[in-house]
C-alpha positions, 0 to 999 in steps of 0.5 A, spaced: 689 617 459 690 620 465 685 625 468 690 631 468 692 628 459 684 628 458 683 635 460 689 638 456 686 634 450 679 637 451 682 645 452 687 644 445 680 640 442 675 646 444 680 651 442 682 647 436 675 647 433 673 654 435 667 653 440 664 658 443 664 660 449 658 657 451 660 650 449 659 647 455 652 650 456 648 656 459 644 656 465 637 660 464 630 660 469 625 666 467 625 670 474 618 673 471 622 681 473 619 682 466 625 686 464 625 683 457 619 687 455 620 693 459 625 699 458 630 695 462 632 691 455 634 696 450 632 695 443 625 694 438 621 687 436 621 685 429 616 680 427 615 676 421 610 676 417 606 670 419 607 672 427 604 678 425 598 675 422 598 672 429 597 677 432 592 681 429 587 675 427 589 675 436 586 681 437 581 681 433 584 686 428 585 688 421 593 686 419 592 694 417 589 696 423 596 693 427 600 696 423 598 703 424 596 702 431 602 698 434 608 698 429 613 702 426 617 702 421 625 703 424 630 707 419 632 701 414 625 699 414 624 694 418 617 693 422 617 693 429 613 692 434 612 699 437 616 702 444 612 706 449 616 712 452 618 708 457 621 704 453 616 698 455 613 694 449 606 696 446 604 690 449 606 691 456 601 691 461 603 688 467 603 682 463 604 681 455 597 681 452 599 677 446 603 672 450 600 666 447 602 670 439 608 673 441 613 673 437 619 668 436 624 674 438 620 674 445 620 667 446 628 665 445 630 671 450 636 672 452 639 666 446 639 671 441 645 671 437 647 678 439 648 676 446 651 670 445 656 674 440 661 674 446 662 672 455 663 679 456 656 681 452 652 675 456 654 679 461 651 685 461 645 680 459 645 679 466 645 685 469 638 686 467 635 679 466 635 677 472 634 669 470 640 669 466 645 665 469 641 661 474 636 655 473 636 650 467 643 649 463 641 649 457 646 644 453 650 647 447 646 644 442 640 646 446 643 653 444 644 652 438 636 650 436 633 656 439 638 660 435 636 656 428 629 656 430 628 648 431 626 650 439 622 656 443 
């Protein structure tokens, strides 16, 4: 099969099983701009359970002292990790104070489903995260375990 007929094949091949458009994979290196966890990156912190016994047994807290001091309740009621005026994490401080216990969501950035919804969506990921785009390519299926948990 010639080169020309064996690229042909593939494109019908990927558009026939419908891969996304990261199928050949995405390149991403920290740039440590911090962007993720300040008000330039829109949107709350939702731990689970475990990740937020983590972070109080972390802190040296009550389960309950976290709760009222650095969580909220969002409308549907989920807990979040709450975010200052500024839009910065409640555990902001010139660097995360709970990085050892961060939560999972904090540890996949930017691999988070909703930024891989589309081309155009991880995009404007690239416009406030200064290492999307560069660095390391992760390969599709590295992708794929981050999102399904099996890689952080």
């Amino acid at each position: 099969m010639s080169v020309s007929r064996a690229r042909a094949y593939n494109n019908v091949t990927r558009e026939m099983i419908d891969l996304p458009f990261y199928d050949r994979g995405l390149r991403f290196e920290c740039q440590q701009c911090h962007n993720c966890c300040r008000g330039a990156q829109a949107g709350g912190v939702y731990p689970s359970r475990p990740e937020t016994q983590r972070i109080a047994d972390w802190l040296k807290i009550s389960l309950h002292a976290l709760r009222s001091r650095y969580m909220v309740r969002e409308l549907d009621g989920a807990p979040s990790l709450r975010i200052r005026a500024n839009g910065d994490c409640i555990f902001w401080d010139e660097g995360c104070t709970i990085y050892p216990v961060r939560p999972r969501q904090c540890r996949t950035f930017p691999f988070w489903p909703e930024n891989l919804e589309s081309l155009p969506t991880w995009e404007s990921v690239r416009q406030t995260c200064h290492g999307a785009g560069r660095g390391k390519l992760y390969r599709l299926e590295d992708i794929r375990s981050i999102l399904h948990g099996r890689a952080t």
